[in-house]
C-alpha positions as MATLAB code, in Angstrom:
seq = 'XXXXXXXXXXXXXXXXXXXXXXXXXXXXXXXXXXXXXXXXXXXXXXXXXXXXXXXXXXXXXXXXXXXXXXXXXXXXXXXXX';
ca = [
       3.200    3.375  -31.429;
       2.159    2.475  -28.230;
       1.333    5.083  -25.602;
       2.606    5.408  -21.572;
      -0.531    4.630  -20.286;
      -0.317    1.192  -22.045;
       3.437    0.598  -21.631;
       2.806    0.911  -17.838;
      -0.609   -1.670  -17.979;
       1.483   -4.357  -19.502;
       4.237   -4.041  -16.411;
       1.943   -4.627  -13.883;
       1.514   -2.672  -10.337;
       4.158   -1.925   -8.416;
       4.959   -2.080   -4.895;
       3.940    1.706   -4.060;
       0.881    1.220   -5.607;
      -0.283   -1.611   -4.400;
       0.620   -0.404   -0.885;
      -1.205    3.145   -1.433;
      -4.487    0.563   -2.362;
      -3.965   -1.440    0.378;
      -3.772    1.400    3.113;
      -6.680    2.993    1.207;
      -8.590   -0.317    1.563;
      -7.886   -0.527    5.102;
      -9.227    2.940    5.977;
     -12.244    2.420    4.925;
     -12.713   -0.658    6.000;
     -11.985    0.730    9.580;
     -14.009    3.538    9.088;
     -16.596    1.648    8.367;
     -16.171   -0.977   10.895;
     -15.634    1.702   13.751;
     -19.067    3.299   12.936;
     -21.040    0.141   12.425;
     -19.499   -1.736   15.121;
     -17.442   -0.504   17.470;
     -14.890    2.902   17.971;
     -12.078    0.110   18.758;
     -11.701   -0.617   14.450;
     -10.782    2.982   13.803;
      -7.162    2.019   15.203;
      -7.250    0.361   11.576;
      -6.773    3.547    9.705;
      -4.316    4.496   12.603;
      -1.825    1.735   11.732;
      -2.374    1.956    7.905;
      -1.217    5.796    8.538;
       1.940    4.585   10.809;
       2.811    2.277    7.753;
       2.361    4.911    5.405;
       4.594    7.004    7.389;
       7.520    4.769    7.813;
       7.657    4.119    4.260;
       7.963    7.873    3.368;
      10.769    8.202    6.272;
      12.528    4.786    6.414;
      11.634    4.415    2.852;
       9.820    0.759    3.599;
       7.811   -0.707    6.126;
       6.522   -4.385    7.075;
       3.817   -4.189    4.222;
       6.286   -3.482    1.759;
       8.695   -6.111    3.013;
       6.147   -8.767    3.458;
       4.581   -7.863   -0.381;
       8.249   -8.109   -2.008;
       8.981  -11.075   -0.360;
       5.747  -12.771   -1.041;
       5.133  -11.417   -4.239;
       7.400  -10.243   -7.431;
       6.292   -7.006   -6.921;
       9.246   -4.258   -7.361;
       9.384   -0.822   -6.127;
       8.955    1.803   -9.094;
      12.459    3.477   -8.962;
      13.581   -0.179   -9.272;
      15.435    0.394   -5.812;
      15.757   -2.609   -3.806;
      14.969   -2.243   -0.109;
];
């Protein structure tokens, strides 16, 4: 019998969480670039929030368009945006 946890290994990420990894990513990358560098790079974590944003309100943004397009990634609820 095979648990959840490995049922849900086997499919692969999906879109959401590859975005949430992304964004995360991207944060602290510009966290880290704004204090090492310059306060300009902490716009990085700015946009990464915008695009977090519109996907919880519009229910996609140009991350998630560009990654299902690219990629065979598919949104968990199995909606198509």
């Amino acid at each position: 019998m095979t648990s959840s946890c490995e049922t849900e290994r086997s499919r692969g990420w999906y879109l959401e969480r590859v975005l949430f990894a992304m964004a995360g990513t991207v944060s602290l990358v510009g966290g880290l670039l704004a204090l090492l560098f310059s306060p300009w790079f902490a716009l990085l974590p700015v946009l990464a929030g915008v695009n977090q944003w519109l996907f919880v309100v519009v229910g996609a943004c140009p991350a998630s368009y560009l990654l299902s397009r690219v990629t065979s990634l598919k949104p968990a609820a199995g909606v198509n945006r």
